[in-house]
Backbone as a printed PyTorch tensor [residue, N CA C, xyz], in Angstrom:
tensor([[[120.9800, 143.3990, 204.6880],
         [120.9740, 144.8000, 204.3170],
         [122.3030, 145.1330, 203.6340]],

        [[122.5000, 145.9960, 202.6070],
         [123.4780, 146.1400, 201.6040],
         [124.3840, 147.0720, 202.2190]],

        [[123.7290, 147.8910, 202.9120],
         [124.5730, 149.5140, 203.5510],
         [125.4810, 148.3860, 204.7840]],

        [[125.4290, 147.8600, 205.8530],
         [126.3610, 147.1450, 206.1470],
         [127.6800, 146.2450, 205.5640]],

        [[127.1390, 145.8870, 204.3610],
         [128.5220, 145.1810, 203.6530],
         [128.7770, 146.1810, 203.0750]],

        [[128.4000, 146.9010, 202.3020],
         [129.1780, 148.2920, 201.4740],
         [130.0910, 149.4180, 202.4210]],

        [[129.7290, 149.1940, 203.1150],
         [130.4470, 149.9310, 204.9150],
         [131.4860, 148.9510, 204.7470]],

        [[131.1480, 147.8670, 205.7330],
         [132.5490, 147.2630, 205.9360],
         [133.3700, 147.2270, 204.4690]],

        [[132.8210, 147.2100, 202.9790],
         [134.2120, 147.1600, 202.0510],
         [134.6640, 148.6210, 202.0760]],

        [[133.6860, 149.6460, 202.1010],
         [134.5410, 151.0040, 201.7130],
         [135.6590, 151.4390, 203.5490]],

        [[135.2750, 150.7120, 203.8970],
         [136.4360, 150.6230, 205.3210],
         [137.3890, 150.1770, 204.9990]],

        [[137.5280, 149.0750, 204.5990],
         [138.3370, 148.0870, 204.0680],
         [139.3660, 149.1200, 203.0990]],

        [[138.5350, 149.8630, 202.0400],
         [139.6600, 150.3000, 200.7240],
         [140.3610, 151.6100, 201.1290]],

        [[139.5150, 152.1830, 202.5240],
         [140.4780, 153.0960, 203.1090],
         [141.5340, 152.7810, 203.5650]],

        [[141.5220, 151.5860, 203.9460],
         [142.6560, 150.6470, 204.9790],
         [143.8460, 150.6970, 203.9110]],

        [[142.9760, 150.2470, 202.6860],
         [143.9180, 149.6050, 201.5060],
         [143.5490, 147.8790, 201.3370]],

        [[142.7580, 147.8780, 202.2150],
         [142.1800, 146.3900, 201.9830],
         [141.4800, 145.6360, 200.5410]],

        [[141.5890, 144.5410, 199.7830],
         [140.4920, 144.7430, 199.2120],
         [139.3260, 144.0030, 199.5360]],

        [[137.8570, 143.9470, 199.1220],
         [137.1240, 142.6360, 199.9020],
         [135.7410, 142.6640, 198.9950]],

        [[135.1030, 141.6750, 199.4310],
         [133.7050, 141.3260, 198.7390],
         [132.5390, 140.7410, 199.9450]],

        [[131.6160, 140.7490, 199.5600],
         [130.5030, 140.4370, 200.3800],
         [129.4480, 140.1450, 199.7530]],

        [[128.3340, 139.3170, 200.4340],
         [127.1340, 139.4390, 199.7580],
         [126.2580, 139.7340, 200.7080]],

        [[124.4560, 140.1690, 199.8130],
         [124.2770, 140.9890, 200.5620],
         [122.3460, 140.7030, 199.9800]],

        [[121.7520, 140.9120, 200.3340],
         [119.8460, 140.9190, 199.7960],
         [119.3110, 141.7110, 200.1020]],

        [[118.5680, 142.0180, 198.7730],
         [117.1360, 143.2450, 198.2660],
         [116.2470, 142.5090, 198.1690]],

        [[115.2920, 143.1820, 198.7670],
         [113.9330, 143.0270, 198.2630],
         [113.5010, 142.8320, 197.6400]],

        [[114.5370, 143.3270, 196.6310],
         [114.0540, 143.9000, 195.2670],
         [115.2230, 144.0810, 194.1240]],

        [[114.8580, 143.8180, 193.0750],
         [116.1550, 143.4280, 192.0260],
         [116.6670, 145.5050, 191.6990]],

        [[118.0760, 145.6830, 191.4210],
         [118.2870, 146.8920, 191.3070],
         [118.0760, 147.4000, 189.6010]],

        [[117.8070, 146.5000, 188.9190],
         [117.4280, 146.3180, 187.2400],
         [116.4750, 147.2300, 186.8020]],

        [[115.8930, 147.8530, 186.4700],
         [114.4720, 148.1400, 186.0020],
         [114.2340, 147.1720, 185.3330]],

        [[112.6750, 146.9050, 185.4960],
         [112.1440, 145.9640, 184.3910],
         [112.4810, 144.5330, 185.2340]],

        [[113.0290, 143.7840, 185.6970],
         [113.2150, 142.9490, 186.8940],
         [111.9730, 142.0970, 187.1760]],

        [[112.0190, 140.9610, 187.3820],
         [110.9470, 140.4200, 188.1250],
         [110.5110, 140.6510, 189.2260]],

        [[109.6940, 141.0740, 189.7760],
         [109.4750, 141.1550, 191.5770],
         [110.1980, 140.4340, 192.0590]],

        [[110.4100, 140.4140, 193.2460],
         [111.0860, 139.5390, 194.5200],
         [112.4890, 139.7690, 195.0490]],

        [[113.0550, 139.1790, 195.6910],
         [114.1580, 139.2630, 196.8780],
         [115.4240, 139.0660, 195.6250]],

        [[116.3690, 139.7510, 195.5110],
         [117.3550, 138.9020, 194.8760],
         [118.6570, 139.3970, 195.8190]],

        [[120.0360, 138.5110, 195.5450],
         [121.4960, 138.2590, 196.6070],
         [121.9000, 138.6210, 195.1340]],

        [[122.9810, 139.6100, 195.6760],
         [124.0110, 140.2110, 195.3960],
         [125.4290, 140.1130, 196.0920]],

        [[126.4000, 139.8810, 195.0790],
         [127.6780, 139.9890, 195.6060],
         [128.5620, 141.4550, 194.9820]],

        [[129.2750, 141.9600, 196.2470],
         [130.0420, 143.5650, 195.8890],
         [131.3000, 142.7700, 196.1830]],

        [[132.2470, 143.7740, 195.0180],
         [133.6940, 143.3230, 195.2810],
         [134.6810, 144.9910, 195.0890]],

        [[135.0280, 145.1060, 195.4980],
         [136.0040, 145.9020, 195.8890],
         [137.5090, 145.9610, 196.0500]],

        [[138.2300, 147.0680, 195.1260],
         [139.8180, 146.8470, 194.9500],
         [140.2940, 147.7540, 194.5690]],

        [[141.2970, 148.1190, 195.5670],
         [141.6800, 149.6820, 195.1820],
         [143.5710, 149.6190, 194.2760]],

        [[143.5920, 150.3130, 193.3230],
         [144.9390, 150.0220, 192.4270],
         [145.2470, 151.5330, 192.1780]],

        [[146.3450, 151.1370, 191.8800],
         [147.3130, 152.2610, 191.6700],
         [147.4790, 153.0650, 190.2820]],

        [[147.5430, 153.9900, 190.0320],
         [147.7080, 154.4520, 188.6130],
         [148.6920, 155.3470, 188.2790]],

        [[149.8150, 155.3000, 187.4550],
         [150.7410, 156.0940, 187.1720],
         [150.7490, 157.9640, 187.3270]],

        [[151.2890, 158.8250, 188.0910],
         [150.9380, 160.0450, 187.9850],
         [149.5780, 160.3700, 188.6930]],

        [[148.9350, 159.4080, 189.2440],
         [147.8550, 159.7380, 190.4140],
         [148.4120, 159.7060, 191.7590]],

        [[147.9280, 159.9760, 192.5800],
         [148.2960, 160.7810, 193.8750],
         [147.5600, 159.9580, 194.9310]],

        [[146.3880, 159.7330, 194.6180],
         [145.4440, 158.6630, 195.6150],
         [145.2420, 157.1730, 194.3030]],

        [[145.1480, 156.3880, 195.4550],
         [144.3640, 155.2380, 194.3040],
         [143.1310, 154.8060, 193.9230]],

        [[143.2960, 154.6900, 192.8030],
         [141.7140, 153.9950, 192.3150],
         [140.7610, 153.4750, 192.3410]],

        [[139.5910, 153.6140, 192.9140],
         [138.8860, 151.9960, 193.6930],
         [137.8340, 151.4380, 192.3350]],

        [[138.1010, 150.0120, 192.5440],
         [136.9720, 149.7510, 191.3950],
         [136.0700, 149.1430, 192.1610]],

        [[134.6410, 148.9420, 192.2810],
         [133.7030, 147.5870, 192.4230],
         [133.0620, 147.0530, 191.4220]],

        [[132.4730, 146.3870, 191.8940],
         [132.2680, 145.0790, 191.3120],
         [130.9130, 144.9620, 192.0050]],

        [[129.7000, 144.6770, 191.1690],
         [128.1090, 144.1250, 191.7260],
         [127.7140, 143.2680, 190.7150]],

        [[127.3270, 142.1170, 190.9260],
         [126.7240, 140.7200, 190.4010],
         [125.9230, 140.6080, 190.9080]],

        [[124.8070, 140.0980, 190.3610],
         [123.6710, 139.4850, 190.6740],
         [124.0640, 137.8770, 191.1430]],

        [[124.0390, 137.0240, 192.4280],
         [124.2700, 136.1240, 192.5190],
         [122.5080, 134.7690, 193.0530]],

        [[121.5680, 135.4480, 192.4580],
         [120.4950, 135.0840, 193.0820],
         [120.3430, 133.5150, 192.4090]],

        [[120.8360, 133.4550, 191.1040],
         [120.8120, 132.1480, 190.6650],
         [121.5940, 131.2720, 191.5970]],

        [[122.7460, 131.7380, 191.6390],
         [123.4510, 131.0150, 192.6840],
         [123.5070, 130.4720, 194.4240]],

        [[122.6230, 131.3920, 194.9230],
         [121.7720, 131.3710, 196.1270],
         [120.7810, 130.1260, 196.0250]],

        [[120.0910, 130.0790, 194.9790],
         [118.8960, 129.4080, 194.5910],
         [119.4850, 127.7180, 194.7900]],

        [[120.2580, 127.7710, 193.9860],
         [121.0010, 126.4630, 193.5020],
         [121.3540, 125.6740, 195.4520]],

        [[122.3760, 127.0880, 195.6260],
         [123.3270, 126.2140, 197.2300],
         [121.7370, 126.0130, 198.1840]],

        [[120.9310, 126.7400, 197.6090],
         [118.9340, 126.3950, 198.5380],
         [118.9830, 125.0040, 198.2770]],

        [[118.9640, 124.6290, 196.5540],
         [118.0140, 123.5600, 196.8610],
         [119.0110, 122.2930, 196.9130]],

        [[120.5110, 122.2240, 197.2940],
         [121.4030, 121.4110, 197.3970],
         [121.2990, 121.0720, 198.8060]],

        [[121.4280, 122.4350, 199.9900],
         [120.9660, 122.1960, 201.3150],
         [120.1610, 121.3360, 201.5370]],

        [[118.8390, 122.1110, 201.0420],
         [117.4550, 121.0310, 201.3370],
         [117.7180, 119.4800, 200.6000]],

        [[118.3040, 119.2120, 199.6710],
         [118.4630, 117.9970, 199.3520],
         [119.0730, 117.1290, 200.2940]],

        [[120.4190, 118.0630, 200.7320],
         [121.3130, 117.1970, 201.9040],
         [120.6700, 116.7030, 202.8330]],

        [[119.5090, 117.9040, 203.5960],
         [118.7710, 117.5530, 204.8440],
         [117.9960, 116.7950, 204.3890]],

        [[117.4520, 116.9360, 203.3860],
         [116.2420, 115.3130, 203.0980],
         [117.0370, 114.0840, 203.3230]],

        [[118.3270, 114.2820, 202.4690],
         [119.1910, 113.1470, 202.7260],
         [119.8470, 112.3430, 204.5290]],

        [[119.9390, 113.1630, 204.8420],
         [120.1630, 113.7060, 206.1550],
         [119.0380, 112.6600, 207.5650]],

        [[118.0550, 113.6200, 206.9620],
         [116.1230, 113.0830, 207.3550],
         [116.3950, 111.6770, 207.1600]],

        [[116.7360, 111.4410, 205.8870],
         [116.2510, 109.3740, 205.5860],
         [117.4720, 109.0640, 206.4700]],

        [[118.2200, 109.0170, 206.3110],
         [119.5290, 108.8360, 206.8850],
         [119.3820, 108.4110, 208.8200]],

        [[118.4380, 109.7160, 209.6020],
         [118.1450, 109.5160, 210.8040],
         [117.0360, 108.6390, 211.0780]],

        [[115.8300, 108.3010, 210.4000],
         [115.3340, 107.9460, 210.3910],
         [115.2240, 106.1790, 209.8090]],

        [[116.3610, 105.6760, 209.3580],
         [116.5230, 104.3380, 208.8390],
         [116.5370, 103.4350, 209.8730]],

        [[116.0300, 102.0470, 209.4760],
         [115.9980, 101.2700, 210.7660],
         [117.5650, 100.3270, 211.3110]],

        [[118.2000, 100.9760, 210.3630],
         [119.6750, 100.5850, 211.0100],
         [120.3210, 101.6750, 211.3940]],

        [[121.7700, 101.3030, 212.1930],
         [122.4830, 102.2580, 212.7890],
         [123.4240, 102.4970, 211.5940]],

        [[124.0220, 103.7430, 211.2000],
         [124.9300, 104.4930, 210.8610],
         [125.7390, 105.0130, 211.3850]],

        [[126.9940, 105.1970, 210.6100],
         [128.0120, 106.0570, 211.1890],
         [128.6840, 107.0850, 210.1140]],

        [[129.5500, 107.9950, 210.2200],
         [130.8660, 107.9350, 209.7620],
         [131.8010, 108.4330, 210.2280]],

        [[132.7880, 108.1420, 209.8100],
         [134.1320, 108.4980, 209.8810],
         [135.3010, 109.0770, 209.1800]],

        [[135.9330, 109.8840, 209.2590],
         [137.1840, 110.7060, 208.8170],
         [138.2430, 109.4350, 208.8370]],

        [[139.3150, 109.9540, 207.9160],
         [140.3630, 109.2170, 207.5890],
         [141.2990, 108.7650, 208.9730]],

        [[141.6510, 109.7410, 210.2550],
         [142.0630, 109.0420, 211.6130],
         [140.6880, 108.7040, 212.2600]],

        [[139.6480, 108.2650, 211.7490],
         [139.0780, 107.2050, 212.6040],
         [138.0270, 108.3290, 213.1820]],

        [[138.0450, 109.7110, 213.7790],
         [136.9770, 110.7110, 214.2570],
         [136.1620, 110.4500, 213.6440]],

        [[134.9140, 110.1570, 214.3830],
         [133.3070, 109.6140, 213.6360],
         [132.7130, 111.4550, 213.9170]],

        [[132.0620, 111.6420, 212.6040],
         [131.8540, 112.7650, 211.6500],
         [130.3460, 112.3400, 211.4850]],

        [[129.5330, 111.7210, 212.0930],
         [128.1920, 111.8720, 211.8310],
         [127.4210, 110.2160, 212.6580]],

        [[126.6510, 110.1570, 213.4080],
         [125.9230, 109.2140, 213.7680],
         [124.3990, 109.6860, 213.2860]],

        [[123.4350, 108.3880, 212.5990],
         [121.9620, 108.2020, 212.4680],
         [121.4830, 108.4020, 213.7810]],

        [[120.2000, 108.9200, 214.4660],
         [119.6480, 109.0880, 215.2400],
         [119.4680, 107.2360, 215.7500]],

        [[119.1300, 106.7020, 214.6520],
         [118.9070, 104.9170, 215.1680],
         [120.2500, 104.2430, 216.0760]],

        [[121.1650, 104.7440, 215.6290],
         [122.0930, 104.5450, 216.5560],
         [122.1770, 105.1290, 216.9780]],

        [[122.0710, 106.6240, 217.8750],
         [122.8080, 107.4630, 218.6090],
         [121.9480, 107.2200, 219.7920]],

        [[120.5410, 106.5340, 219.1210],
         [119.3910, 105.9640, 220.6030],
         [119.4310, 104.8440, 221.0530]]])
């Protein structure tokens, strides 16, 4: 829901904070738009202006649904990867540079 992140930034620019968030519609805010769900990112930043008295806030709204889409189907790739990975008939491991093992195959972990 958008009214929760737009809350926490306009909190934020009272503070003097600045901040960004993302956030999903139902529905694209475009007219003319394709149907469906699209992710949005808000950015928020409040500046100063010569001979003003309060400061300025600007935002910022992008459409980030392409980009949502993309980190989707990289996830699901990982977990497929992931899937073959647990499922191989040898044992796996890995490991971090001091030696902390960072992932066991299900074939070995049984």
């Amino acid at each position: 829901e958008a009214s929760v992140t737009i809350y926490r930034l306009a909190s934020g620019l009272r503070d003097g904070q600045p901040g960004d968030g993302e956030f999903r519609l139902a529905q694209s805010i475009r007219p003319g738009a394709e149907p469906g769900a699209r992710w949005y990112r808000a950015r928020a930043r409040a500046f100063s202006v010569p001979g003003q008295r309060l400061p300025m806030l600007a935002w910022q709204l992008a459409d980030i649904s392409q980009e949502r889409a993309e980190q989707e189907r990289f996830f699901l790739d990982l977990q497929k990867a992931i899937d073959h990975l647990d499922h191989a008939p040898a044992g796996f491991f890995s490991a971090d540079q001091d030696g902390r093992v960072t992932y066991i195959n299900a074939t070995l972990a049984g």
